[in-house]
DSSP file (Angstrom, degrees, kcal/mol; ACC not computed):
  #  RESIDUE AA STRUCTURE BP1 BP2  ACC     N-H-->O    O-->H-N    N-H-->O    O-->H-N    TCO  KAPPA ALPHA  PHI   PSI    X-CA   Y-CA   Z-CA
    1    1 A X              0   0    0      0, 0.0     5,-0.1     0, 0.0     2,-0.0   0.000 360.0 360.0 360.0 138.8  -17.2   -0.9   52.9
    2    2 A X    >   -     0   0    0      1,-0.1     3,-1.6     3,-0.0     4,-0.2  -0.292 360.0-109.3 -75.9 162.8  -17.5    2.6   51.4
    3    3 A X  T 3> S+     0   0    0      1,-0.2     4,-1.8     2,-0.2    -1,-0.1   0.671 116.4  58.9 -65.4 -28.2  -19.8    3.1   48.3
    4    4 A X  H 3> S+     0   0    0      2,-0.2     4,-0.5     1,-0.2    -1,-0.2   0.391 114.5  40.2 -77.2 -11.7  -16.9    3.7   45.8
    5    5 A X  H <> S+     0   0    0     -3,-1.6     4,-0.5     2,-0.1    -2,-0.2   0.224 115.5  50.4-114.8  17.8  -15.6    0.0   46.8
    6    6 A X  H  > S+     0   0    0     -4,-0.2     4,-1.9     2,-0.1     5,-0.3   0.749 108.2  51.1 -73.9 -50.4  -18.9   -1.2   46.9
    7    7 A X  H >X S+     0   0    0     -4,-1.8     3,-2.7     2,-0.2     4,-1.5   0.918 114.4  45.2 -48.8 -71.7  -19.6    0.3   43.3
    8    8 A X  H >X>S+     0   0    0     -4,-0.5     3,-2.0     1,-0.3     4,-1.9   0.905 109.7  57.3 -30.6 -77.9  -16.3   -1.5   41.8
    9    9 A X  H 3X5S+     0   0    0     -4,-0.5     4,-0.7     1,-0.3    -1,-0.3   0.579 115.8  32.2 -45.5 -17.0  -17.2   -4.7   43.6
   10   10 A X  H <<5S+     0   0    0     -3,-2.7     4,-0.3    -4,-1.9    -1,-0.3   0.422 115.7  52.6-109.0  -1.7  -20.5   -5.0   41.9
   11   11 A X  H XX5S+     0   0    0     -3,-2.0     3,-1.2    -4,-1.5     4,-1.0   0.916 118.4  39.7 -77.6 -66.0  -19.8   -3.5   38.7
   12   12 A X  H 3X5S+     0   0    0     -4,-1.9     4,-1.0     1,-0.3     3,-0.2   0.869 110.8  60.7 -69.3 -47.9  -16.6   -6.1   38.4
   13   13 A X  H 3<<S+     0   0    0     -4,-0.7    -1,-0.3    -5,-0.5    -3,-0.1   0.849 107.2  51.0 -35.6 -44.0  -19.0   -9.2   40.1
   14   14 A X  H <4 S+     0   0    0     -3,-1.2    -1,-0.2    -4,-0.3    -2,-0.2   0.941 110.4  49.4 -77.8 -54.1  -21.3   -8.6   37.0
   15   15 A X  H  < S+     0   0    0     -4,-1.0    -1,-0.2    -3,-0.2    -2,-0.2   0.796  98.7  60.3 -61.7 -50.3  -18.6   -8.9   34.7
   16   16 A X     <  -     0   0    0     -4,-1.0     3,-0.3    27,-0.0    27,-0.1   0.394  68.6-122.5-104.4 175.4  -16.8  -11.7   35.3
   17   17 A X  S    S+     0   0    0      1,-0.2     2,-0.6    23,-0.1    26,-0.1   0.795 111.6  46.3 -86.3 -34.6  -16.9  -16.1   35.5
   18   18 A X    >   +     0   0    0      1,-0.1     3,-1.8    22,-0.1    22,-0.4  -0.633  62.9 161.8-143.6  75.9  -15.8  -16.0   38.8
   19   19 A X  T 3  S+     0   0    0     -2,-0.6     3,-0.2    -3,-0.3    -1,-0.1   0.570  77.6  56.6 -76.5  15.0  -17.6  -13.4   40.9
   20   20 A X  T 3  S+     0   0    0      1,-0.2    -1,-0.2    -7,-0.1    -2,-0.0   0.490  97.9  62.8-104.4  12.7  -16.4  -15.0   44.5
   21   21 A X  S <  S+     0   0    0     -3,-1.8     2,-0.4    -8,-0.1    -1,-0.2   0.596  82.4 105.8 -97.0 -10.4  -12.9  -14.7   43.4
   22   22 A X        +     0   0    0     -4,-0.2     2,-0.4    -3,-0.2    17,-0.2  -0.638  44.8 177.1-112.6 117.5  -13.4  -10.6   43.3
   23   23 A X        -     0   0    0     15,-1.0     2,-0.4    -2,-0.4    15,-0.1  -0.941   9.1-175.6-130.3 129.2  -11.7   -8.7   46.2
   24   24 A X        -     0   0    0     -2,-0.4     2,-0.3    13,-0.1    13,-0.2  -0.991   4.2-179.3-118.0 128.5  -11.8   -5.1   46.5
   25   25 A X  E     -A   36   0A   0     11,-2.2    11,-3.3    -2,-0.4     2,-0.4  -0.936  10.1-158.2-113.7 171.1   -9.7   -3.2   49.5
   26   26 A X  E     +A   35   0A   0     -2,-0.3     2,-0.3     9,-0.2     9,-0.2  -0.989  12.0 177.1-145.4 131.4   -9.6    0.4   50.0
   27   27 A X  E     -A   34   0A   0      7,-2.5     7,-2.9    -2,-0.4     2,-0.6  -0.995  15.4-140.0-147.7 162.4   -7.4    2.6   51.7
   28   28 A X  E     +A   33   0A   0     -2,-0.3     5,-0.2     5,-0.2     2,-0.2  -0.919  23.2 159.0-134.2 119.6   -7.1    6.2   52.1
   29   29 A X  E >   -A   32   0A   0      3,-2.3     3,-3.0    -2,-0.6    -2,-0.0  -0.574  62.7 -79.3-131.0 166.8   -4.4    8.7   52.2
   30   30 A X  T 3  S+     0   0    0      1,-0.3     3,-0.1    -2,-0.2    -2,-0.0   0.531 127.1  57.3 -83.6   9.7   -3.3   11.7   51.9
   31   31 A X  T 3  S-     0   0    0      1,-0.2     2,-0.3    41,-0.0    -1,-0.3   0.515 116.4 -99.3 -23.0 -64.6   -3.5   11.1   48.2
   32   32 A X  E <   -A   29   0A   0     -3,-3.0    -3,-2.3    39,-0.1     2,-0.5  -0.990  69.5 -31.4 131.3-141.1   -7.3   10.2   48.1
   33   33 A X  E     -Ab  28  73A   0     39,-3.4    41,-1.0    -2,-0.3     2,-0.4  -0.953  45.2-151.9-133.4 132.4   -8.4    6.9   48.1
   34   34 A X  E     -Ab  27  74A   0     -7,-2.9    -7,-2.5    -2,-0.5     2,-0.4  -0.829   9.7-162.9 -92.2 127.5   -6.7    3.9   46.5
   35   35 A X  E     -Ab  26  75A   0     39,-0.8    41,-3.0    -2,-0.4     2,-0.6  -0.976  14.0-161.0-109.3  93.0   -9.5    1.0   45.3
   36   36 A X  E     -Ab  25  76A   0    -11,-3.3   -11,-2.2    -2,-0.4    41,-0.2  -0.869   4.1-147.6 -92.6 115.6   -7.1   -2.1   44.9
   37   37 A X        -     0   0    0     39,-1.5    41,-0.4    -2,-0.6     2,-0.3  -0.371  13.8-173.9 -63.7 143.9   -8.9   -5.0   42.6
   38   38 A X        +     0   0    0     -2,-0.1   -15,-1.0    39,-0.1     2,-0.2  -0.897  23.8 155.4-172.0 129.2   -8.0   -8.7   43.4
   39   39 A X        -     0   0    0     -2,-0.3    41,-0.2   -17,-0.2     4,-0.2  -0.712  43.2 -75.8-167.5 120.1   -9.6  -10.9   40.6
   40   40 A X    >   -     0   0    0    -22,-0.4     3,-0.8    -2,-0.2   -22,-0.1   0.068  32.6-126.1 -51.2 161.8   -9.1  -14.6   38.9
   41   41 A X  G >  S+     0   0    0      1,-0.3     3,-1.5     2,-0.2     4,-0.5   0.814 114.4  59.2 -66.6 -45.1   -6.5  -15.1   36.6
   42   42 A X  G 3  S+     0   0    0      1,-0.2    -1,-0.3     2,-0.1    -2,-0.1   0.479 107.2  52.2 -75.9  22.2   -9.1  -16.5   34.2
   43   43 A X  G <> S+     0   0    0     -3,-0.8     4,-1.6    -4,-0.2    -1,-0.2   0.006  73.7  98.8-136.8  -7.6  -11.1  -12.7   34.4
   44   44 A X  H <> S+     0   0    0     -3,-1.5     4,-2.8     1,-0.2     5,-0.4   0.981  77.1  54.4 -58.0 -54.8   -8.5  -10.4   33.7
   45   45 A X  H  > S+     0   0    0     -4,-0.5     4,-4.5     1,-0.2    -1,-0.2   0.944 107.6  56.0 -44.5 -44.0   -9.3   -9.9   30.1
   46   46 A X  H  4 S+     0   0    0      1,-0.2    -1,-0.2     2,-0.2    -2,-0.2   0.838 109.7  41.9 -41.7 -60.1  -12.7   -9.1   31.3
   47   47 A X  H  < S+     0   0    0     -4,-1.6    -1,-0.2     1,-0.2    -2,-0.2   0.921 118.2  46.5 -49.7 -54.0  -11.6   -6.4   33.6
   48   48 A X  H  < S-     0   0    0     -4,-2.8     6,-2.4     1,-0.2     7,-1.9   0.846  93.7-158.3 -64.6 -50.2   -9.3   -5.0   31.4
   49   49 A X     <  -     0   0    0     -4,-4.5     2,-0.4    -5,-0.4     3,-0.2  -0.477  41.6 -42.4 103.5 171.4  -11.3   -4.9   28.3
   50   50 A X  S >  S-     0   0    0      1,-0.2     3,-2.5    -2,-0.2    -5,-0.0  -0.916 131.7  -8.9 -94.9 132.5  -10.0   -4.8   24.8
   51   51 A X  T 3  S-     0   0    0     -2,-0.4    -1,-0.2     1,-0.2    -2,-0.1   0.506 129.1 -65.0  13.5  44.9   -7.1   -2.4   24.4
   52   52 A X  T 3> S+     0   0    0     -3,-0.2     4,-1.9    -7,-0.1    -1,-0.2   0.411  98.0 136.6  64.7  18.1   -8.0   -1.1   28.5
   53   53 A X  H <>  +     0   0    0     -3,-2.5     4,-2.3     1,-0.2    -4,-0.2   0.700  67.1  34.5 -83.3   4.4  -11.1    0.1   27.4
   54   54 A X  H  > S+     0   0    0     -6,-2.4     4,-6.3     2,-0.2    -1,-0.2   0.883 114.2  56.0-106.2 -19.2  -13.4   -1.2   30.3
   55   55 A X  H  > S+     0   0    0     -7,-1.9     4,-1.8     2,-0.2    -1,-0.2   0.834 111.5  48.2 -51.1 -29.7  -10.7   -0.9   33.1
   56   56 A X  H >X S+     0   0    0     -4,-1.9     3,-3.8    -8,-0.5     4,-1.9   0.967 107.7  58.4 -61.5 -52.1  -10.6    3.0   31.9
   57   57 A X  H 3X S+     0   0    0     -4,-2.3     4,-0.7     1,-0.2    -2,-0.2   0.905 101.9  48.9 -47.9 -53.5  -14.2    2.9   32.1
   58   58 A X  H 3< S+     0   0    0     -4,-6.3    -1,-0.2    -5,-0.2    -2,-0.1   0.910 106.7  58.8 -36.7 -49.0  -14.3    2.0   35.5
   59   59 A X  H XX S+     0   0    0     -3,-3.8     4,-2.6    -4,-1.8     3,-0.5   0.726 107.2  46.3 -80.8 -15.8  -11.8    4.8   36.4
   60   60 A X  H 3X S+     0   0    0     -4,-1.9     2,-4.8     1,-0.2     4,-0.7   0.739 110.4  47.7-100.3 -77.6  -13.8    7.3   35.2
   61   61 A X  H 3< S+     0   0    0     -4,-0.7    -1,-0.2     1,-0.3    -2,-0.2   0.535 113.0  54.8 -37.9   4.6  -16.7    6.2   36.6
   62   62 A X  H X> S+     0   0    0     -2,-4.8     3,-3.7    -3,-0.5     4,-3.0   0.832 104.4  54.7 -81.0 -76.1  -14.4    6.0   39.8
   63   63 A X  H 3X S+     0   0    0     -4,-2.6     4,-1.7    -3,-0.4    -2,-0.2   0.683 111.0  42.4 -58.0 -14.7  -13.6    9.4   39.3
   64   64 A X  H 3< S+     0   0    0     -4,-0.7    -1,-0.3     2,-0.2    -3,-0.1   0.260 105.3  59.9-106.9  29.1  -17.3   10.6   39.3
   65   65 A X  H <4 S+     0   0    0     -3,-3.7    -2,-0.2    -5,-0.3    -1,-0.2   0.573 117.1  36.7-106.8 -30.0  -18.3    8.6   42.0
   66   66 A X  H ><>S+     0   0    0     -4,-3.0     3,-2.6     2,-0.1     5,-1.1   0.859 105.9  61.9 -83.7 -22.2  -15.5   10.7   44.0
   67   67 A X  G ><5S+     0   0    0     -4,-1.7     3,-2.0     1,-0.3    -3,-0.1   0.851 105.2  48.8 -56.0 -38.1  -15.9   13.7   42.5
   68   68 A X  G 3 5S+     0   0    0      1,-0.3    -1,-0.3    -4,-0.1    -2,-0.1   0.692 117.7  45.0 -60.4 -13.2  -19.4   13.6   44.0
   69   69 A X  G < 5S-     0   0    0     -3,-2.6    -1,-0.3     2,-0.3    -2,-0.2  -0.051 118.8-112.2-125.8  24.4  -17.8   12.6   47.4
   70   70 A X  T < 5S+     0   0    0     -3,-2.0    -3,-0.2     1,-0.2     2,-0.2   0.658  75.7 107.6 128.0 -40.3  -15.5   14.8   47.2
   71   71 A X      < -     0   0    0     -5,-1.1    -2,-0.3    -8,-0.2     2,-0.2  -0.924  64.4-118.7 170.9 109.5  -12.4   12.7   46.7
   72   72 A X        -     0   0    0     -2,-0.2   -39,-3.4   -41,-0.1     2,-0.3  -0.402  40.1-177.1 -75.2 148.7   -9.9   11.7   44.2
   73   73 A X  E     -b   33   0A   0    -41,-0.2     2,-0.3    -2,-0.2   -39,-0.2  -0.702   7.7-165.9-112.0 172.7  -10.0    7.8   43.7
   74   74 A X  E     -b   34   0A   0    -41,-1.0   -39,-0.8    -2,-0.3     2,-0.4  -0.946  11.8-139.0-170.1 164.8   -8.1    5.7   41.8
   75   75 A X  E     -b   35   0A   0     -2,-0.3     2,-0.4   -41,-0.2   -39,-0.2  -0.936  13.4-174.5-122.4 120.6   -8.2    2.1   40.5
   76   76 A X  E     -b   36   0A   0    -41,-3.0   -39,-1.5    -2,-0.4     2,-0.5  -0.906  20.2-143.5-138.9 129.4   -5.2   -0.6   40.3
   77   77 A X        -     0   0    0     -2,-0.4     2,-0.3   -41,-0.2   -39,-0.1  -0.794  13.6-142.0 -79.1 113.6   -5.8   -3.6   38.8
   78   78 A X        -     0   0    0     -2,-0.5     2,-0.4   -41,-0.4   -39,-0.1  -0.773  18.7-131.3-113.3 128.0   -3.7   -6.2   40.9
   79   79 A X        -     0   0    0     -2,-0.3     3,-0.1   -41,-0.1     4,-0.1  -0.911  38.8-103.5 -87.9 132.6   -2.2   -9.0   38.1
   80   80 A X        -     0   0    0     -2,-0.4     3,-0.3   -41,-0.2   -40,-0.0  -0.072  37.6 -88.3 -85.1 136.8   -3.1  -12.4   39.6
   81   81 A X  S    S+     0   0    0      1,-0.2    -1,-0.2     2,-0.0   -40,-0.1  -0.091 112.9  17.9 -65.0 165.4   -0.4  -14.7   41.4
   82   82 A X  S    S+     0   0    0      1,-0.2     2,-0.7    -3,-0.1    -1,-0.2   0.791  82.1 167.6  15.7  58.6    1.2  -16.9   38.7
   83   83 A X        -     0   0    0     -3,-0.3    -1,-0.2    -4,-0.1     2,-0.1  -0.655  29.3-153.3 -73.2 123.0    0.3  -15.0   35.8
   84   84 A X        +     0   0    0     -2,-0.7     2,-0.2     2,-0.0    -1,-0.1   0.086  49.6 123.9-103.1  28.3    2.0  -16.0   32.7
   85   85 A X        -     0   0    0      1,-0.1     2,-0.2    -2,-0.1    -2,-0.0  -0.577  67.9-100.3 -81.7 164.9    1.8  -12.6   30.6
   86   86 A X        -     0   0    0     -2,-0.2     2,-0.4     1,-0.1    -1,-0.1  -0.602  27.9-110.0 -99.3 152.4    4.9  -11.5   29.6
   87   87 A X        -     0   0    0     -2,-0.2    -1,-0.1     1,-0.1    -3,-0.0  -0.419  37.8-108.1-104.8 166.9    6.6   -9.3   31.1
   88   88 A X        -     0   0    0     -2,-0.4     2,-0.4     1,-0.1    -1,-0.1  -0.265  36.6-120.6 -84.8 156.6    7.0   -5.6   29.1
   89   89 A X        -     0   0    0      1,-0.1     4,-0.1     4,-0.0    -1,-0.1  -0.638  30.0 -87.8 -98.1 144.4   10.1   -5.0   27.9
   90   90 A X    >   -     0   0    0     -2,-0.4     3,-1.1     1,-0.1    -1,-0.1  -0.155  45.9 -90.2 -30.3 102.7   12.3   -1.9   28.8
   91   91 A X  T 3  S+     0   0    0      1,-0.3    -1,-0.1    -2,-0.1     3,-0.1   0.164 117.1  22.6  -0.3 130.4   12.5    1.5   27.2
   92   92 A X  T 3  S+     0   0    0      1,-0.2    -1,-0.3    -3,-0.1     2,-0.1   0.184  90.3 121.4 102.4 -19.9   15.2    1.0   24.5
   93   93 A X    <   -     0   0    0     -3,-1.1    -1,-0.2     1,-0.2    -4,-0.0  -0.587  67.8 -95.5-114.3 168.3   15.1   -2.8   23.9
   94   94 A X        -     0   0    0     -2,-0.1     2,-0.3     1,-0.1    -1,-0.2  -0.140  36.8-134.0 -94.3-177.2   14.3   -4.1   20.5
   95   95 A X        -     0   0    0      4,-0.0     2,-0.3     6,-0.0    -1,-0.1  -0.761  14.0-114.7-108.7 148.2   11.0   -5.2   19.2
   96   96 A X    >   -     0   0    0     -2,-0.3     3,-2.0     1,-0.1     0, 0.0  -0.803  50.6 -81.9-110.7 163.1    9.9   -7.6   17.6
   97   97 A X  T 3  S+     0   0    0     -2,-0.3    -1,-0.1     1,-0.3     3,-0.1   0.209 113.9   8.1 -78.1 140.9    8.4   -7.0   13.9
   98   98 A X  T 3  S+     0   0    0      1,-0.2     2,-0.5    -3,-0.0    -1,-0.3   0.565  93.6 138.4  89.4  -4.4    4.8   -5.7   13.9
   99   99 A X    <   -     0   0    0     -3,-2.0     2,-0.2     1,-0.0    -1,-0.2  -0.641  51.8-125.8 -44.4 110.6    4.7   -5.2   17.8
  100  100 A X        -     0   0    0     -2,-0.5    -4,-0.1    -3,-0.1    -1,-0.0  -0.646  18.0-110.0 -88.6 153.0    3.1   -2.1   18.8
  101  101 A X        -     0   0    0     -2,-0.2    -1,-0.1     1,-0.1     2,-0.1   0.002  32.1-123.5 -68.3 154.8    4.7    0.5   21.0
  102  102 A X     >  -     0   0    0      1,-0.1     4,-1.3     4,-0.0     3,-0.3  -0.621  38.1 -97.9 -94.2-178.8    3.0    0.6   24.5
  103  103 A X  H  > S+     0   0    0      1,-0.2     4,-2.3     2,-0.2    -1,-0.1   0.780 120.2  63.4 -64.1 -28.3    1.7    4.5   25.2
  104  104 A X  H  4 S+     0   0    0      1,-0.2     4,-0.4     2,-0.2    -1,-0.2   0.596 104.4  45.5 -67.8 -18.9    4.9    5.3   27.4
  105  105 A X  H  4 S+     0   0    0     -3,-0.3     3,-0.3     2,-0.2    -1,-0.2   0.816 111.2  48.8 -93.0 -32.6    6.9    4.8   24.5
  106  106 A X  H  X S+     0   0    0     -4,-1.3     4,-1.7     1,-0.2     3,-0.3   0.888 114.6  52.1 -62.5 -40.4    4.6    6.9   22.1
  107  107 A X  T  < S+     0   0    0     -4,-2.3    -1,-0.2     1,-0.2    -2,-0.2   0.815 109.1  44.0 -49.0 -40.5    4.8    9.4   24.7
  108  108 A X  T  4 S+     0   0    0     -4,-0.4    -1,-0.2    -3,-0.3    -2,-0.2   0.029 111.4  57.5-130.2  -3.8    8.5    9.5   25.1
  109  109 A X  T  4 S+     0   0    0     -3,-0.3     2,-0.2    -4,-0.2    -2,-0.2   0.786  81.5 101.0 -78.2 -52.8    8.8    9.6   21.3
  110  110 A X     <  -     0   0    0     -4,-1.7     2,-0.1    -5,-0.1    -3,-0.0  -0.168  65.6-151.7 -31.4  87.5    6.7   12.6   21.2
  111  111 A X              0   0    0      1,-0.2    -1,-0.1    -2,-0.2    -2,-0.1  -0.332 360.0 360.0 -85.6 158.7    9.3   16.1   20.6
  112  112 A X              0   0    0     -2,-0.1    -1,-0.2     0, 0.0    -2,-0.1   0.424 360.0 360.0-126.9 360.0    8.3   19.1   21.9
């Protein structure tokens, strides 16, 4: 295993209830390199963080673990087979009150 899915896999092991559950592959393209996350269902918040902040943190420490190599990387968080989050709702469709907007809609609000 390369050192940038080593890093992930023992940064994320630390975090988590259920560090035998935590599966990293890596593949590499003409892209960079893709680091795909595999992780129990009861450990997602963990990864993720409160409002995404530790999954970001990951990717940028992602990104300067390739920049040193080199090599863009990237992160994707795989959501866990029978996951019961809901799933987000379409550009356009209503809200309900007091919902906040995800960033793609704040974006796509945004006139220039």
């Amino acid at each position: 295993m390369e050192r940038d899915a080593q890093f992930v896999e023992e940064v994320v092991k630390m975090l988590v209830d259920n560090p035998d559950d935590v599966k990293v592959d890596r593949k590499v393209d003409e892209m960079g390199v893709l680091i795909s996350l595999d992780v129990n269902q009861e450990d997602m918040g963990m990864v993720i963080g409160r409002e995404g902040s530790t999954a970001k943190a990951l990717r940028t420490l992602l990104r300067v673990v390739g920049a040193r190599n080199n090599a863009r990387v990237n992160l994707k968080i795989n959501e866990p087979e029978g996951s019961d989050r809901p799933a987000r709702k379409e550009r356009g469709e209503e809200r309900e009150e007091g919902e906040k907007k995800t960033l793609d809609e704040v974006v796509g609000d945004i006139q220039i």
